[in-house]
N, C-alpha and C positions, 0 to 999 in steps of 0.2 A: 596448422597452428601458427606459423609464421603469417599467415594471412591477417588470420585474427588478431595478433598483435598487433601489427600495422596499425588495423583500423584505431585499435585503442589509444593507438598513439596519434593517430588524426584526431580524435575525440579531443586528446590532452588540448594537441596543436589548437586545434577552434576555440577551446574553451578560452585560453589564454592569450588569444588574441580579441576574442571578442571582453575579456579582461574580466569574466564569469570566475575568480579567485577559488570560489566557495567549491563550484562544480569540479574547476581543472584539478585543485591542490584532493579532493577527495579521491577521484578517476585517476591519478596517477599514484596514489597509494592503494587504492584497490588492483591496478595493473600492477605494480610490486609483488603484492601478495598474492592473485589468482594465478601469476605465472613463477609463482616460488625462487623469484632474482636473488642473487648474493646477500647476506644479511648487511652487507654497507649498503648497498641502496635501496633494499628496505629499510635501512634508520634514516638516510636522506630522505623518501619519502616523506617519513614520521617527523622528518624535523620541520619539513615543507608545512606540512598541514598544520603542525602544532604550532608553527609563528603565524600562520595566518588566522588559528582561531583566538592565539595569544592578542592578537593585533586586529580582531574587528570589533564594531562596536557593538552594544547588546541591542538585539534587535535588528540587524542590518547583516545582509548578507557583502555588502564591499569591507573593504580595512583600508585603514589607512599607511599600511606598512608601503615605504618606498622602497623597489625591488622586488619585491614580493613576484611579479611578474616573468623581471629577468633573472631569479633565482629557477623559474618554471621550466625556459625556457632552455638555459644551463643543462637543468637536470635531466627534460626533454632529449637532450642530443647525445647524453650519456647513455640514455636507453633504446636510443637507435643504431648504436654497436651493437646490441645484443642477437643471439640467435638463440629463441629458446626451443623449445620441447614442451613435448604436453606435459604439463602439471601433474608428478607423482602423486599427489594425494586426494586429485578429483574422485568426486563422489558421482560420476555422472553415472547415468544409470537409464533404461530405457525401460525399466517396471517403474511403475509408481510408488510413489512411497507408502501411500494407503487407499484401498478400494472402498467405496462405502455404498452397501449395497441394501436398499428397501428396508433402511433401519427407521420405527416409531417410536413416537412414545405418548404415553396419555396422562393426562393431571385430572383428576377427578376430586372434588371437594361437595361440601355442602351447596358453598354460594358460584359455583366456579367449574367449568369444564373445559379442558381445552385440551386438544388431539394435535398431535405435530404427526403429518400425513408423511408416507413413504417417501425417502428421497434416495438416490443412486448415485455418487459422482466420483472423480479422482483426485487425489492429490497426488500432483507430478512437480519431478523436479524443475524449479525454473521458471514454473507459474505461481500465477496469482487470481484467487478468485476472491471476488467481491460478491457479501452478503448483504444486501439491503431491503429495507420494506418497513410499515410501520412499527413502535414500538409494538412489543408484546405480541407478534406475530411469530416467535421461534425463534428468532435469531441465534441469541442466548442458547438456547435448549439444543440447537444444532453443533454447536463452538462444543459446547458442554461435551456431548456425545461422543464426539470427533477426537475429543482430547484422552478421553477415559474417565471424567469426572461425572458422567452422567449413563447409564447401562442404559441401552434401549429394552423397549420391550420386543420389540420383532426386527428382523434382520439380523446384517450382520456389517462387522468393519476389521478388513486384513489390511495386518501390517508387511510392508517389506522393506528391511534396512537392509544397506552391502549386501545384497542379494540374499539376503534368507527372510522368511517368512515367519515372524515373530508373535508367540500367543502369550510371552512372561511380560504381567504387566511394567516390571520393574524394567526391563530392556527396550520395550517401550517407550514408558517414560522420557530416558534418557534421548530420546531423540524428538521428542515434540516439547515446543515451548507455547506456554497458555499466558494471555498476557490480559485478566479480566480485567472489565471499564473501571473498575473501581481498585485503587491500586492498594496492596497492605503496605503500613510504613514499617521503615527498614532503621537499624539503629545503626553511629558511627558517622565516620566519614565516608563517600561516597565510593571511593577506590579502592578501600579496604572492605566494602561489600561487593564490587565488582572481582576483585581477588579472591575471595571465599566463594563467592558464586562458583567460579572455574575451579577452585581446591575441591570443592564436593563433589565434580564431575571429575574426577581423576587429573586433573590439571596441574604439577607444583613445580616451584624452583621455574627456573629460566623462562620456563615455556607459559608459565601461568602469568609470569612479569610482559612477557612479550604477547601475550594473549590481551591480557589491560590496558597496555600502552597501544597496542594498535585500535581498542573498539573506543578508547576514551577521545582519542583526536580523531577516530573514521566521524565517531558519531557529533563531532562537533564541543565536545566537554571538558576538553585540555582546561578551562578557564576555571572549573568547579567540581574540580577532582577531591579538594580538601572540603566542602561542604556537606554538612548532614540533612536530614529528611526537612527539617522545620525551614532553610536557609533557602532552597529550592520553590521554584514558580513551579503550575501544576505544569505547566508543559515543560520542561522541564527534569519534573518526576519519572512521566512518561517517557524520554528520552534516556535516562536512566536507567529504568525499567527494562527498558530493549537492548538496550547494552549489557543487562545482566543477563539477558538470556539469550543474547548470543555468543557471549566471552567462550561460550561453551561449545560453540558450534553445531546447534542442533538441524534439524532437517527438513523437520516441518515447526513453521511459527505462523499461529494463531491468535490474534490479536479482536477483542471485543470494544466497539467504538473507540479505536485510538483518537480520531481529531475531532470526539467530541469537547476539548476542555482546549482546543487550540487554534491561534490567532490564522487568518490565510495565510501570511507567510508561511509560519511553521506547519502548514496543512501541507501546502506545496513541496518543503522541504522534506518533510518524512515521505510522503508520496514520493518523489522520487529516490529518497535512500530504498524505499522499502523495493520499489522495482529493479537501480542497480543491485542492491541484496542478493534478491532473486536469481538476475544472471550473473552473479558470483562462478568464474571456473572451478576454484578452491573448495566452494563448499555449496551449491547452486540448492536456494530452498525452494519448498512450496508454501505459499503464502496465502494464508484465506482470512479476511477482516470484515466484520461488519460496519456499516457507516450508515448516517444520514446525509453524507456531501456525494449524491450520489452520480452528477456531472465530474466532479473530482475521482472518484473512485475508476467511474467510467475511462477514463484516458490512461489508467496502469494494468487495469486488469485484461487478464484473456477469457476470462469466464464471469459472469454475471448469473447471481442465482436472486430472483424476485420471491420472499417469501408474502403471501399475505391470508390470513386465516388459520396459521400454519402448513400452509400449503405450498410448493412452488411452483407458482403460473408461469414461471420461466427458467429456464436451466441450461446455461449456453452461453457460445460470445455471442458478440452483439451483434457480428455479420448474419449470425440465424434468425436475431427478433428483427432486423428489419427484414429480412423473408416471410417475418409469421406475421404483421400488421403491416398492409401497404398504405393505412391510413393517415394524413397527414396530421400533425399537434404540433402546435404551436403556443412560445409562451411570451409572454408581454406586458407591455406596463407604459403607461403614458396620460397624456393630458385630453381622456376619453371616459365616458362610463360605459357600462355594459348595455345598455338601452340605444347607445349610437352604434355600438361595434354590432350588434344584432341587426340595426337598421342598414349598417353599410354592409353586411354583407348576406342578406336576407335572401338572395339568388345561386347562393353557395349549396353545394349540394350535401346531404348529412351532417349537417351544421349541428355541432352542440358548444354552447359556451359555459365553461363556468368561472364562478371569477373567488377568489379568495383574496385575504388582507393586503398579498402584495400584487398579484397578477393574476390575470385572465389566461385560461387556457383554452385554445379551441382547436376542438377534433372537428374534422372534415372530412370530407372526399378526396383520395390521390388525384382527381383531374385539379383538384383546386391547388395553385401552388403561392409560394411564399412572396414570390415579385411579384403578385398580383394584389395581396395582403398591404407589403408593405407599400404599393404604388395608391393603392385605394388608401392610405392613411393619410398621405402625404398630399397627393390631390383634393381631399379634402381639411387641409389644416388641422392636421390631429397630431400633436406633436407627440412623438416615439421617444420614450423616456429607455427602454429594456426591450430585446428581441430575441428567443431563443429558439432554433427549429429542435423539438427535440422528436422529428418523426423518431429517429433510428436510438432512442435513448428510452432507457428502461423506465424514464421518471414517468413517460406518461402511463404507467401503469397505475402510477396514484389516482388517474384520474377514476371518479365514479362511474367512468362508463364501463371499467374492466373487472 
């Protein structure tokens, strides 16, 4: 455990040298709390982060605060006297938290059928699975299931919190958080809703104060604590939203398009809250979100599930699909039409091109590779505006060849 703290403190040490404010002042109040430190430098921590979200500017992950840095460093070398111990209150645990095994379900209407085919997976502590694929392919209908808001009609889904194996939905509940694309509005100020959040989960007095004040500055909100629902950007809201349901500490959290209503920065930045979340020693979740950034999603998750038809063509990390298609895809965009890129590469072997509003995709042969692509562009004056190899990435499943 001494190991792993280290490292965490190397983590702080980079972040603050490379002057990354936003990432160090977060990861040194997370290492506060996962290894349960004296409660002085856990409010040091909290004061760290809270000046620095006091002190940047909206939109911008630098500040302008002077010191800010060597207040990091200060606090840095106080936490390298420490020798800690594992974490009393880890939830770690080597059962999953929920099995979900060959669970359907079928919509049947007049104008309308749609069958969400068997699917099988785990939610474990510590991971993150990423749901993607077109609209109206299940997505939803799978979140639903998962959560208890939606009964399948075949299979089945076991729960196991702190080692018992749970069938009352209400105990349940209590440990999965559902966080639908479309959020309900919340009345008040915003910290007096994140306080009531944790008071109905058994949370009050000290612990429920210290519960708020640590998710209000982890999650970046020290600045709009006093704000109601109307005063809030959607993103924002969203942010919000997750700090209500984790004030709580739940086990598994479920999130349905979170960065559909948000800017790339804040895409980038909840992406990575949501993966340090995850490895949390204190309370380590399982995390499964659906998206359409599906390059983005791809770099937090350990598991990738492809729905399409309601079906999943794919169900795994991502070291298994490039085992299952040795085919090369590639994606593109430049000062070319699809009439040249067919003629330049007309000797390619399994060549299919398609091209859509922003870029051309082209499946091929694994003999065919990408320096050969981008040497033939360039050789012939084609100037390369966008390039993405996504052999080993789930996106080329969109393609109509699959």
């Amino acid at each position: 455990m001494q190991v792993l703290f280290r490292q965490r403190l190397e983590e702080v040490d980079l972040c603050l040298k490379n002057e990354d404010l936003n990432r160090s002042t977060i990861r040194i109040l997370d290492l506060a709390y996962d290894f349960n430190l004296p409660q002085q430098i856990k409010q040091e921590c909290l004061s760290l982060r809270e000046t620095y979200n006091k002190g940047k500017s909206l939109g911008s992950a630098k500040t302008n605060i002077g010191g800010l840095q060597d207040l990091g460093y200060e606090l840095l070398e106080k936490l390298k006297g420490f020798n800690v111990q594992f974490p009393e209150i880890s939830r770690f645990t080597i059962e999953p938290y929920a099995e979900i095994n060959s669970i359907r379900k079928k919509y049947k209407s007049r104008l309308h059928n749609f069958e969400f085919q068997a699917i099988s997976l785990k939610l474990e502590a510590g991971k993150i699975i990423g749901l993607v694929g077109e609209n109206g392919n299940g997505k939803t209908t799978l979140l639903r299931m998962i959560c208890g808001d939606l009964a399948p009609d075949e299979g089945e889904i076991k729960y196991h919190f702190d080692g018992e194996t749970l069938k009352d939905w209400l105990s349940i509940k209590k440990r999965i958080a559902f966080i639908p694309q479309r959020i309900e509005k919340w009345h008040g100020a915003a910290e007096n809703q994140l306080s009531f959040e944790a008071a109905i989960k058994t949370f009050k007095g000290s612990v429920n104060s210290e519960k708020v004040e640590f998710i209000l500055h982890r999650m970046g909100l020290s600045n709009f604590r006093e704000l109601k629902w109307s005063q809030l950007s959607s993103g924002y809201k969203l942010r919000f939203e997750i700090a209500m349901n984790l004030v709580w500490d739940p086990q598994v959290l479920i999130l349905d398009e979170p960065l559909a209503n948000l800017d790339l920065q804040a895409q980038e930045l909840l992406l990575q809250d949501l993966r340090n979340l995850a490895n949390s020693l204190r309370n380590p979740l399982s995390i499964i979100l659906s998206s359409q950034q599906l390059h983005e999603v791809e770099t937090i998750a350990d598991q990738i599930i492809f729905l399409k038809n309601g079906r999943a063509v794919f169900n795994g990390p991502l070291s298994d699909f490039e085992n299952l298609d040795k085919n090369q895809t590639f994606e593109l965009n430049g000062k070319f039409n699809y009439q040249q890129l067919q003629e330049l590469l007309a000797d390619w072997k399994d060549l299919k091109i398609e091209q859509s509003a922003s870029s051309f995709l082209i499946n091929c042969s694994p003999e065919n590779k990408k320096e050969d692509l981008l040497k033939r562009l360039l050789d012939a004056s084609m100037e390369i505006e966008y390039f993405r190899n996504i052999s080993s990435s789930t996106k080329k499943l969109f393609s109509d060849k699959y």
